[in-house]
Steps between C-alpha positions, in 0.01 A plus 500: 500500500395564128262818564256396282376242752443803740269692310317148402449386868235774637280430162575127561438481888189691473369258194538186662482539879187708467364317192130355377411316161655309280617536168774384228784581320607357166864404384635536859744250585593265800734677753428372800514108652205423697732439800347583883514853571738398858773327227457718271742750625789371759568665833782731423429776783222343681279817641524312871854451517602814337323694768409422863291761542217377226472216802481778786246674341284253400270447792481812528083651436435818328515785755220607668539860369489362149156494331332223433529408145232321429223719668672788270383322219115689420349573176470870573123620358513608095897404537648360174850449668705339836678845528441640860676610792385141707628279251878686435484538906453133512780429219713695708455272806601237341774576340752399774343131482638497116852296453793752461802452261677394784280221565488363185840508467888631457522711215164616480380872455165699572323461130160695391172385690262308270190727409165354410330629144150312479597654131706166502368167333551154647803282366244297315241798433201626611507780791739482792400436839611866596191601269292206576550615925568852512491521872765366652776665750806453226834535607895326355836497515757397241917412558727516222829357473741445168350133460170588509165632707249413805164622506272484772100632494304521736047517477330519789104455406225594745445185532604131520230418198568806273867355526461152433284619171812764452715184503319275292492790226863508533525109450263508182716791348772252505330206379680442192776447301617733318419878525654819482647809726455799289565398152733232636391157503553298774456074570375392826544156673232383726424647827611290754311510888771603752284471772723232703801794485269779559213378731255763482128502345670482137877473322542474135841554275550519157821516276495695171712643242571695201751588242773623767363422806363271741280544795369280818189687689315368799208629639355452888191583625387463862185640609423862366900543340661380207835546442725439199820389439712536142842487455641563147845418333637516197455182304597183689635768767271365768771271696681821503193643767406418793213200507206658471303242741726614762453858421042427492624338884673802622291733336134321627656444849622866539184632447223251621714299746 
């Protein structure tokens, strides 16, 4: 895989997943058909077929000795951060609900989890929604292989409200079409509702692209957690990967069931 599209992915995953605003971008040209985010990228290594055990543990609840996520999530008194020993204790428990390489698919390697910066603008400007709603339990998981990279991120809000607003940043930080990554500009098709492939409270996907590279990214939310989905190639390197619908279904039934 061309390297550069490593060290672009944790800027870009953080950007648009956990995005607000809206913005533009001048001179930035077409890449990317507005095609549905399930065609967009044929099943190559579907995440269900390349590993039975994505199916065995996906009833499965959180532990009992894991923490509760969401009632981690408190504004400590005078606190200008979501650093604390509840919310990395919470990460931790539920980091074995994340996909694995091996679930995604053959060929895939352990890549660097995504970290947050609310330092990070939205795709189409303005403040991010990791600025815009600090407190969050924050946790992700990223698989590498030569054609390209999964992401997953997980939020898990305090509440079911604070998430849906959360969300709905995230959707107006992608609300247009063209925008940039950096100071890389990037065109986005229209968000499409996935809600009949991923029936929880709210599914949206988006395909975008830039000079070198194109991505897909869907995002779930269901109750208090959103989680997010991006898998990056190299341009038109996406029928090389794994669909990324299939990889949202694996990924959303693994952890909420």
């Amino acid at each position: 895989m061309n390297r550069s599209l490593l060290t672009l992915i944790p800027t870009l995953a953080v950007a648009t997943l956990l995005s607000a605003g809206c913005g533009a971008v001048a001179d930035a040209q077409p890449r990317v058909a507005a095609t549905p985010v399930a065609q967009s990228a044929p099943v190559t290594a579907p995440v269900a077929q390349s590993v039975p055990a994505a199916e065995q543990a996906s009833a499965a609840p959180l532990p009992k000795s894991a923490p509760e996520p969401a009632a981690a999530v408190q504004k400590p008194a005078g606190a200008a951060s979501t650093g604390g020993t509840d919310l990395d204790a919470a990460a931790d428990g539920l980091r074995p609900f994340l996909l694995t390489p091996a679930e995604i698919g053959p060929g895939f390697a352990v890549g660097d989890e995504p970290r947050p910066d609310p330092a990070q603008p939205a795709i189409c400007g303005g403040p991010g929604v990791v600025a815009q709603f600090p407190y969050a339990v924050r946790v992700g998981a990223a698989a590498e292989s030569p054609s390209g990279l999964v992401q997953e991120a997980i939020s898990v809000y305090g509440d079911p409200g604070s998430a849906a607003a959360a969300y709905r940043a995230s959707l107006a930080g992608m609300d247009c079409g063209q925008g940039s990554v950096g100071d890389k500009p990037v065109v986005l098709a229209p968000a499409e509702d996935l809600s009949a492939d991923l029936p929880y409270d709210e599914a949206t996907g988006w395909r975008l692209g830039g000079e070198g590279f194109d991505v897909v990214m869907i995002s779930v939310r269901e109750g208090e957690v959103v989680m997010n989905f991006t898998v990056l190639a190299p341009e038109d390197g996406l029928p090389a990967l794994p669909d990324p619908l299939v990889v949202a279904q694996a990924g959303t039934q693994k952890l909420l069931g």
